[in-house]
Structure formats: structure tokens, C-alpha cells
C-alpha positions as CSV (number, residue, x, y, z in Angstrom):
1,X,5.3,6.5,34.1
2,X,1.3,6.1,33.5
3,X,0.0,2.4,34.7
4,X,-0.3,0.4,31.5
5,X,-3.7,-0.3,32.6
6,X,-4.9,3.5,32.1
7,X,-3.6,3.1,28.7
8,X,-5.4,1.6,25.7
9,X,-4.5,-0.1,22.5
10,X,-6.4,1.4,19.4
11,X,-7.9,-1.7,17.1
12,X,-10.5,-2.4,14.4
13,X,-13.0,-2.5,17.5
14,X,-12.5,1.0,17.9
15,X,-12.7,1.7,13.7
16,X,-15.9,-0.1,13.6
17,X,-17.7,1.2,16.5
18,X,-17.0,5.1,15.3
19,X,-17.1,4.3,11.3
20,X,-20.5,1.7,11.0
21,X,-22.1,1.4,8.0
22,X,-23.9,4.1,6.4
23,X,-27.3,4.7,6.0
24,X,-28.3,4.4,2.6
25,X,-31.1,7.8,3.4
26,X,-28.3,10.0,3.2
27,X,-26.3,12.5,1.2
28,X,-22.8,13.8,0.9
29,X,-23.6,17.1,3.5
30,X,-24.8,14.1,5.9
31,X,-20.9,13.4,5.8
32,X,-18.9,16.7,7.1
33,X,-17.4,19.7,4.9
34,X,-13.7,19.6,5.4
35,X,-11.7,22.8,5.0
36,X,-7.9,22.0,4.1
37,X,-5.4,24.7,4.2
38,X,-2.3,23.4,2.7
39,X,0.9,23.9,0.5
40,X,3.1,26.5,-0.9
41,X,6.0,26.7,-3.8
42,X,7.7,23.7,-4.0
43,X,5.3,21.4,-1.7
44,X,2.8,21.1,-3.9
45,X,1.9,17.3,-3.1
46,X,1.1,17.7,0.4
47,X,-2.4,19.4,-0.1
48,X,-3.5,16.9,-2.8
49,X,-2.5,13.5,-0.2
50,X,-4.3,14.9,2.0
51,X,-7.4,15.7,0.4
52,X,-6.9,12.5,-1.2
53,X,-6.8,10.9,2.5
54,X,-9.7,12.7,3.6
55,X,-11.4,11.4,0.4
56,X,-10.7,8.0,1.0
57,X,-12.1,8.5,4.9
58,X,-15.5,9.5,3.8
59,X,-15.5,13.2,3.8
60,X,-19.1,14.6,2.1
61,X,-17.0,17.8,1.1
62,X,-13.5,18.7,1.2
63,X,-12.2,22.4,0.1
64,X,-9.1,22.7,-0.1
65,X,-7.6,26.5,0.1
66,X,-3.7,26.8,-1.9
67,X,-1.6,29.6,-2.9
68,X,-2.7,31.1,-5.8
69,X,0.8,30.8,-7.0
70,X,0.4,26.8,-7.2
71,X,-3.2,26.4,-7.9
72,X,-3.2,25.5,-11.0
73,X,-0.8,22.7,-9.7
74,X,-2.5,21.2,-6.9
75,X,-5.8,21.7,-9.2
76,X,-4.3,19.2,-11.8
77,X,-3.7,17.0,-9.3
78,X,-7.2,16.9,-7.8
79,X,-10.2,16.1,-9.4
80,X,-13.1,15.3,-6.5
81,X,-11.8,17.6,-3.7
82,X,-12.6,21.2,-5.0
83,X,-9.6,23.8,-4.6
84,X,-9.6,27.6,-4.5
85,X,-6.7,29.5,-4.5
86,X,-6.0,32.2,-1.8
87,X,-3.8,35.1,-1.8
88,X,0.0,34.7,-1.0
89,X,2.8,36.2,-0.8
90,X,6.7,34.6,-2.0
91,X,4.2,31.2,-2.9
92,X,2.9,31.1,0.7
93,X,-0.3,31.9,2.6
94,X,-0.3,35.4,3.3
95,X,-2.3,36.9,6.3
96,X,-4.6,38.9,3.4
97,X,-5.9,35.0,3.2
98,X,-7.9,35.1,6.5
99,X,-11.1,36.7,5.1
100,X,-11.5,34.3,2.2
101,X,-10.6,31.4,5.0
102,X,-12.9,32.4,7.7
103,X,-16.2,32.8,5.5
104,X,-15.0,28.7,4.6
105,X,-15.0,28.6,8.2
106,X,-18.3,29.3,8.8
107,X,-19.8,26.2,7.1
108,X,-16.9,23.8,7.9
109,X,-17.1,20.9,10.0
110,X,-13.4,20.2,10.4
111,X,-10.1,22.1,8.9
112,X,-6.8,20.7,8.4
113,X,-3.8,23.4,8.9
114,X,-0.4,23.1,7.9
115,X,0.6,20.6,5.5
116,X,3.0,22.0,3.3
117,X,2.2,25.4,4.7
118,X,6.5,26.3,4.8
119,X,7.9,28.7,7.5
120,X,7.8,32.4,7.1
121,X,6.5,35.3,9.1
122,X,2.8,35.8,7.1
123,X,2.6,32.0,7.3
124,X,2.9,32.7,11.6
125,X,0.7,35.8,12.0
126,X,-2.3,33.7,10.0
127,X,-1.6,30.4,11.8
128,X,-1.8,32.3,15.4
129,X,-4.7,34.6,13.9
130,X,-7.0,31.0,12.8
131,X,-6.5,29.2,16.2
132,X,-8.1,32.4,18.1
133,X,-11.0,32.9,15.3
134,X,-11.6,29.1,14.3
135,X,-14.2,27.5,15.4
136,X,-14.9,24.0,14.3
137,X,-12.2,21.1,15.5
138,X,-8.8,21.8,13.9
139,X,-5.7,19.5,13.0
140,X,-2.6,22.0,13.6
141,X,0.2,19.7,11.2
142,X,3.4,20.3,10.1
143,X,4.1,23.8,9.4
144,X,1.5,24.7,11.4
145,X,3.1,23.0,14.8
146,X,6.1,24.8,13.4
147,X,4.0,28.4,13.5
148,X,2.9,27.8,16.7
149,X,5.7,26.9,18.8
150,X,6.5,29.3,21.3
151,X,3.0,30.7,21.5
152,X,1.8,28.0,23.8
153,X,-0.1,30.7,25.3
154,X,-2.7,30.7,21.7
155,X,-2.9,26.8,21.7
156,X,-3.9,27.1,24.9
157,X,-6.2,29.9,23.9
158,X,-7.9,28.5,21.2
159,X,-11.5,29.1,20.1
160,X,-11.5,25.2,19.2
161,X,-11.0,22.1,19.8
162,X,-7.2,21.7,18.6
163,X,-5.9,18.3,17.3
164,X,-1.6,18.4,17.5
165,X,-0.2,15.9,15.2
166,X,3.9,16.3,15.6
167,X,6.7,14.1,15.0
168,X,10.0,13.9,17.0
169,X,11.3,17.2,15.6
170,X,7.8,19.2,16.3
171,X,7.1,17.7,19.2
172,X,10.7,19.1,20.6
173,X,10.0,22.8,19.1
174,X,6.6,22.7,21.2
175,X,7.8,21.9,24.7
176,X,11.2,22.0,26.6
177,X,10.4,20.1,29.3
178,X,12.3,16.9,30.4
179,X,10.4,13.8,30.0
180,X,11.1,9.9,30.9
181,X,9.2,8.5,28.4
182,X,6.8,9.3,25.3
183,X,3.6,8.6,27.4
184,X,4.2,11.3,29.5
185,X,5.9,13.5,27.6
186,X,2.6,13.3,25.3
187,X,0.4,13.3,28.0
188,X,2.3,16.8,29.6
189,X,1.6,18.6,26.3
190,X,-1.3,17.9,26.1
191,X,-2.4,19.0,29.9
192,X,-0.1,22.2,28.8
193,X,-1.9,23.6,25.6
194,X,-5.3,21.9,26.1
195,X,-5.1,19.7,22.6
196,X,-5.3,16.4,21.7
197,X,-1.6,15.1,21.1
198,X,-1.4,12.7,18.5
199,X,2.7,11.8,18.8
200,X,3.9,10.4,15.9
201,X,6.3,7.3,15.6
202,X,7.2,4.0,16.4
203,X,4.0,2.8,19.1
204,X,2.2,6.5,17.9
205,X,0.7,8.1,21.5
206,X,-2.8,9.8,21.4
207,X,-3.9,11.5,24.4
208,X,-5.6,14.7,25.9
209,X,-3.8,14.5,29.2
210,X,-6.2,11.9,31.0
211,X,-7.4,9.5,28.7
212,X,-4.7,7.5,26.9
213,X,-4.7,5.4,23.5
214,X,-1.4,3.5,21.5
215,X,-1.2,2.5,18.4
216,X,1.1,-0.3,17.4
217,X,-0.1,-0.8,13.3
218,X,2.5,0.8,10.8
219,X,5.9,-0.1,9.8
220,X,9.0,1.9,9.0
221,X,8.1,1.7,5.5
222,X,6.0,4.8,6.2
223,X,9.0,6.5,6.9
224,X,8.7,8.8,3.7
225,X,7.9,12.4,3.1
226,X,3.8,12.7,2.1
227,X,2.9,9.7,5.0
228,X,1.7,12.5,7.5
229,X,-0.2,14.4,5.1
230,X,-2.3,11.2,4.0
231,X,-2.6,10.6,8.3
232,X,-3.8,14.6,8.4
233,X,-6.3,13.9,5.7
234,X,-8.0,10.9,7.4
235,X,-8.2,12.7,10.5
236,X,-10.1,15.6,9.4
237,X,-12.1,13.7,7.5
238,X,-13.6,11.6,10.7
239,X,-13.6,14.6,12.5
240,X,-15.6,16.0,10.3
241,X,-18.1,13.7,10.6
242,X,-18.6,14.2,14.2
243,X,-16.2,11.6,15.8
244,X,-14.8,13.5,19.1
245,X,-11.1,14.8,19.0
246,X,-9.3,11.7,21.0
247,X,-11.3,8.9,19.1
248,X,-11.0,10.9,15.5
249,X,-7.1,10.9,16.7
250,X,-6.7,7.1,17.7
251,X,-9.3,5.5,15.1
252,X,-7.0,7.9,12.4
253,X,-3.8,6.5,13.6
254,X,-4.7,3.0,13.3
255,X,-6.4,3.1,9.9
256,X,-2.9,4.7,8.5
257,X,-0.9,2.1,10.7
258,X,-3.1,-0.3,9.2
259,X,-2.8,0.7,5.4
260,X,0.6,0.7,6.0
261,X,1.0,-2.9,7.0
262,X,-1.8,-4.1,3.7
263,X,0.6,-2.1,1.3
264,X,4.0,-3.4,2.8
265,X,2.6,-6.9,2.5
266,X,2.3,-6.5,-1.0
267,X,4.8,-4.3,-1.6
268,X,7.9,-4.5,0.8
269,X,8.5,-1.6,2.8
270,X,11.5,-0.2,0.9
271,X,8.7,0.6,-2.1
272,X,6.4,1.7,0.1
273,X,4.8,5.4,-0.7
274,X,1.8,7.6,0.2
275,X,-0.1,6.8,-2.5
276,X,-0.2,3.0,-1.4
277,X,-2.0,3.8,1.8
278,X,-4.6,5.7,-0.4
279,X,-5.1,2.4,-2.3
280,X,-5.1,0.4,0.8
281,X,-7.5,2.4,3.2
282,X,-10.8,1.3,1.4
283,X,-10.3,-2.1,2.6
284,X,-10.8,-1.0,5.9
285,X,-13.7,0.7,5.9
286,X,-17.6,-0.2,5.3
């Protein structure tokens, strides 16, 4: 069990200190080019919430990268955050994506894999083939975590600063090992692949294996599909505006906690969805 005094509490403090107002001398390329890589046949919402997400956090630029199956799908859906479709194969990613994807890459300040991504072999081999070639901090979500468990050996091996943002079920398909609590459990995964491991949950855990952050905003009134992608969004988006992995990670968690809690007020929980922690977020930042 880690002392309680090596572990922090994430707060507006934190938000504040990493998110200060902006200088009005600036422009939107002074604000971070976010590369999403999202969705397939049938999840179709999860790239637009978290472009959305990322929108709402500040992002200069977000590109966001779809099957061209469901372009024109996620395109409706999206009017500021420009989309491009990308080959596929049975509505998913195919690995005949990765050239299109790595000249995105080269310009990108941050990229967000796996929301809505689905599970299937192509979806895999391109997953595995960005964390070696990537190069700029990544947020490996959903399907993602899904395509790399079992190949702790590439997470480990990553050409960049990797960002883990799992839930119960993902966090089981990524490690075996017995744990006594969520601390350490987070904190082991983290030590084992080299990422930071945002845990989702009740009291979320962010760590990189030393330094140690919870977050105790949210309510189970998030507890609906779409939540994590508007959570991926706002991550990438302060990432890409240069906040470090850990703090990007714990100042993300508490700003979704915290929209959470605005909406539910107004709302009630059972009506809580997605979109309400879009609306919400702006009131908690500059």
C-alpha cells in the first residue's frame, strides 16, 4: 500500500497553474495540433465527443482521421475539428492507413488512439505499428488498450511518451498480476510498460509509477457509453499544448470529474450524458 502522504489529490490549483490565461498575442498554432484516430461502423459518435472534448480544452487544431466508410458521418457531425477519412477495411482502420497517419504525425503535437477503433486483426497490426513509429505524446484508449494487450513488450517499446487511459475491464486485459489495491495495481503498470496510467473509476488513479495523483470529482452519472471519449479528448488536447504526461493526465481527470458534478447538479445523474460535460467544461476554464 503507497503512504497516503506520497499521493496527491488533483484540484482547481492544479487546473489553474497548467491552464492560465492566455495571451491575447497569440494564434491557434500557438495552441497544439491534435491528431485523433477514431471510430469505425457502428461507433460513429466516439470520434466526434472527443474532438468535441478536445475543442472545448483549447486545442489550436484537431484532425481527426475516420474510416472512409463513415466519413461522411462523423463529418456531419463535426463542424470546427477537420476530418479526413482513411482507408479501411470491413468499416475499420486498415494497416494501408499508416502512411496517410504518419505524414499527420509529423506536424502533430499530441494524438488520441482508439476511441471507437473496434477489435479486429488490421485494427492490431496498425495500433502496434503507431506506438513504435509515433512520436509526439500519445493517449492509447479504448480499442487501442484492447490492441495492445499482450504486447507489453511495444508499450514498453514505444517511440513516445504513452498516456494509458483503461477502465476495469482494460486495465484486467493489460496485466495479470495480483494486486491489493488500485494504487498499486496502477502504479505496477505503470513501472511495467513505462506509461502514464490513468485508471478509470470511482477515486480515478494517475500515476507513472513514482509520482502519484487521485481524483475524487465525478459521479456515477458518468457511467454511460461516450463519457471516456469526451475524457480522451480533453486529454490530448492539454497535452498538446505542452502540459507533461502525468499533469495533462490528472488536470484531464479532474476537469471531466468536475463537468460531471456542474451537469448532475442541474441535471440529476440518471439524465446525465456526454454532451453535458461538453456544455459544462467552459466554466472551468479561463
Amino acid at each position: 500500500m503507497l503512504p497516503t502522504w506520497l499521493v496527491q489529490q488533483t484540484s482547481y490549483s492544479l487546473v489553474k497553474r497548467l491552464c492560465p490565461p492566455r495571451d491575447q498575442n497569440t494564434h491557434k498554432g500557438d495552441y497544439g495540433r491534435v491528431l485523433i484516430l477514431a471510430g469505425s461502423e457502428g461507433f460513429t459518435g466516439a470520434p466526434s465527443l472527443a474532438a468535441k472534448g478536445a475543442l472545448r480544452t483549447g486545442a489550436g487544431l484537431i484532425f481527426t482521421g475516420v474510416p472512409r466508410s463513415v466519413y461522411a458521418i462523423v463529418a456531419a457531425k463535426l463542424d470546427a475539428p477537420m476530418v479526413f477519412p482513411l482507408p479501411d477495411e470491413d468499416g475499420r482502420l486498415s494497416p494501408d492507413a499508416l502512411p496517410g497517419i504518419l505524414e499527420k504525425l509529423e506536424t502533430a503535437d499530441a494524438c488520441l488512439l482508439g476511441p471507437g477503433l473496434g477489435r479486429a486483426p488490421g485494427v492490431e497490426t496498425l495500433v502496434l505499428e503507431l506506438l513504435r513509429r509515433c512520436r509526439c505524446p500519445l493517449v492509447l484508449d479504448a480499442d487501442g488498450i484492447n490492441a495492445a494487450a499482450g504486447h507489453i513488450d511495444v508499450l514498453r517499446g514505444a517511440a513516445c511518451p504513452v498516456i494509458l487511459t483503461p477502465h476495469e475491464g482494460e486495465f484486467r486485459r493489460l496485466t495479470q498480476a495480483p494486486e491489493t489495491d488500485r494504487i498499486t495495481g496502477a502504479m505496477t503498470l505503470a513501472r511495467e510498460t513505462g506509461a502514464v496510467v490513468l485508471r478509470k473509476g470511482h477515486e480515478t488513479v494517475i500515476t507513472d509509477g513514482k509520482k502519484t495523483y487521485v481524483n475524487r470529482t465525478g459521479n456515477a452519472g458518468m457511467a454511460t457509453g461516450g463519457s471516456g471519449d469526451v475524457l480522451a479528448g480533453i486529454l490530448a488536447a492539454l497535452l498538446g499544448q505542452g502540459i507533461p504526461p502525468l499533469e495533462a493526465a490528472a488536470a484531464a481527470a479532474w476537469l471531466h470529474g468536475t463537468a460531471g458534478d456542474l451537469a448532475a447538479g442541474r441535471l440529476g445523474q440518471y439524465a446525465l450524458g456526454p454532451l453535458d460535460l461538453l456544455e459544462a467544461l467552459p466554466r472551468l476554464l479561463p
